[in-house]
C-alpha positions as CSV (number, residue, x, y, z in Angstrom):
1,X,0.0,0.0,0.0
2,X,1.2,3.5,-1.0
3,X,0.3,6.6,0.9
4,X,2.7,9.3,-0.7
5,X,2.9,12.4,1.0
6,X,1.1,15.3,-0.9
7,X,2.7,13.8,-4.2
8,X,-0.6,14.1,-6.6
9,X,0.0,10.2,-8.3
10,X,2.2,7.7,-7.4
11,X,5.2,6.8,-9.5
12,X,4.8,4.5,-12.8
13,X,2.0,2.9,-14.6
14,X,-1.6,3.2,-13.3
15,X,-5.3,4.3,-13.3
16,X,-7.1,7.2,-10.7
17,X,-10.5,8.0,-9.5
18,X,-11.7,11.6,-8.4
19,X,-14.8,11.6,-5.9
20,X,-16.4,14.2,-4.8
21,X,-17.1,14.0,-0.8
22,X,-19.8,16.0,1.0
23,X,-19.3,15.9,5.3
24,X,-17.0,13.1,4.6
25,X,-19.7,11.4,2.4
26,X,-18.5,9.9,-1.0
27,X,-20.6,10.5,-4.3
28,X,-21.2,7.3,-7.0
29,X,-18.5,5.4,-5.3
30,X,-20.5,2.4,-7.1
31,X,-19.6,3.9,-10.5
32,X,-16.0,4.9,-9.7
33,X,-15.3,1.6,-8.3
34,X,-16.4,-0.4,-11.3
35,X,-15.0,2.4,-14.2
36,X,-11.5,1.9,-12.0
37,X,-11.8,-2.1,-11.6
38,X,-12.6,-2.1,-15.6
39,X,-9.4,0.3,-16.4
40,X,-7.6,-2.0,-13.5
41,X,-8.0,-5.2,-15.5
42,X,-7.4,-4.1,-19.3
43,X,-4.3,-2.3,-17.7
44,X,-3.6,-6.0,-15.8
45,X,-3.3,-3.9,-12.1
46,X,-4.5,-5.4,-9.2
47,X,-7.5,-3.9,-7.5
48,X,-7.3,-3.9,-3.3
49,X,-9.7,-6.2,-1.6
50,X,-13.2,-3.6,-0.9
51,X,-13.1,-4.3,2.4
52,X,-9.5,-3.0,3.3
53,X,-9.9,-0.2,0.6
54,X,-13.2,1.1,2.3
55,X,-11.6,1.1,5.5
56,X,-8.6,3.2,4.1
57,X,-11.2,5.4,2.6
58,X,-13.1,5.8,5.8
59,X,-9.6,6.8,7.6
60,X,-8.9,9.1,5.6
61,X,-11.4,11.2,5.1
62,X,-11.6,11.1,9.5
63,X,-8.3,12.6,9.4
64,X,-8.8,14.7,6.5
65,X,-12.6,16.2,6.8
66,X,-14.2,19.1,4.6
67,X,-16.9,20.9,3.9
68,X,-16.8,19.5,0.0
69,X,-13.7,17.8,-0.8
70,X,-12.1,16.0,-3.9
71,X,-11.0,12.3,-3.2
72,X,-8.5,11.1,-5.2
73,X,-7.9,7.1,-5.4
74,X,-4.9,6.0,-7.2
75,X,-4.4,2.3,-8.5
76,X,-1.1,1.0,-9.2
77,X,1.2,-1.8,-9.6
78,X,2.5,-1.5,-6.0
79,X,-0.7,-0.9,-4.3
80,X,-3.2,2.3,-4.3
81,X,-2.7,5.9,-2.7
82,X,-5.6,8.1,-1.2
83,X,-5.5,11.5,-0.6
84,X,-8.4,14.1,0.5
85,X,-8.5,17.7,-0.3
86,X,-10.7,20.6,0.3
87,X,-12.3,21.0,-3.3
88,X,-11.8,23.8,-5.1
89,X,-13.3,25.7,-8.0
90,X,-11.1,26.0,-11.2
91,X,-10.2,29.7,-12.3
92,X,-8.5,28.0,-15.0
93,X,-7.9,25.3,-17.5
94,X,-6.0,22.4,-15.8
95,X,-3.0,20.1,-16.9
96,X,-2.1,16.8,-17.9
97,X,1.6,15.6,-18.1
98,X,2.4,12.3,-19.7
99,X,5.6,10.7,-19.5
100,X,7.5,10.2,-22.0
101,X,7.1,6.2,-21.5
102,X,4.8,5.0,-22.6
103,X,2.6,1.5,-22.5
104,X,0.9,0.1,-26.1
């Protein structure tokens, strides 16, 4: 299991989910779960067992609480990462950075 500090993805190949929360409260975590566990298997990455991953979920967002936050779930060769921030409205247009290695 990976739980970088502040670093936005974990090194190397792998897939991501962004959730909105609400009071600690996770939107369509259904539908995230089964877009990432489809992504997870054409990319052949192991998905955590549900039960451990909930519980991570559920610490996290204890430690972390907002008003309306943006829950990120990384899935990667070496495990998963989970981080919780306050959400924010864009002012701008965001970024994507791939590497220059890449898979396919």
């Amino acid at each position: 299991m990976i739980h970088p500090p502040r670093r936005p993805f974990p090194p190397g190949t792998g897939i991501f989910e962004t959730l909105r929360t609400e009071n600690s409260r996770v939107s369509e975590f259904g539908r995230h779960m089964r877009r990432a566990l489809t992504a997870a298997r054409a990319e052949n990455i192991p998905m955590a067992n549900e039960d451990l991953l909930r519980s991570e979920i559920k610490r996290v967002l204890e430690e972390t609480p907002f008003e309306v936050g943006r829950l990120r779930i990384a899935f990667t060769h070496q495990g998963f990462a989970i981080t919780h921030d306050p959400y924010q409205e864009l002012s701008e247009g965001g970024y994507l950075t791939f590497s220059q290695q890449t898979s396919k």
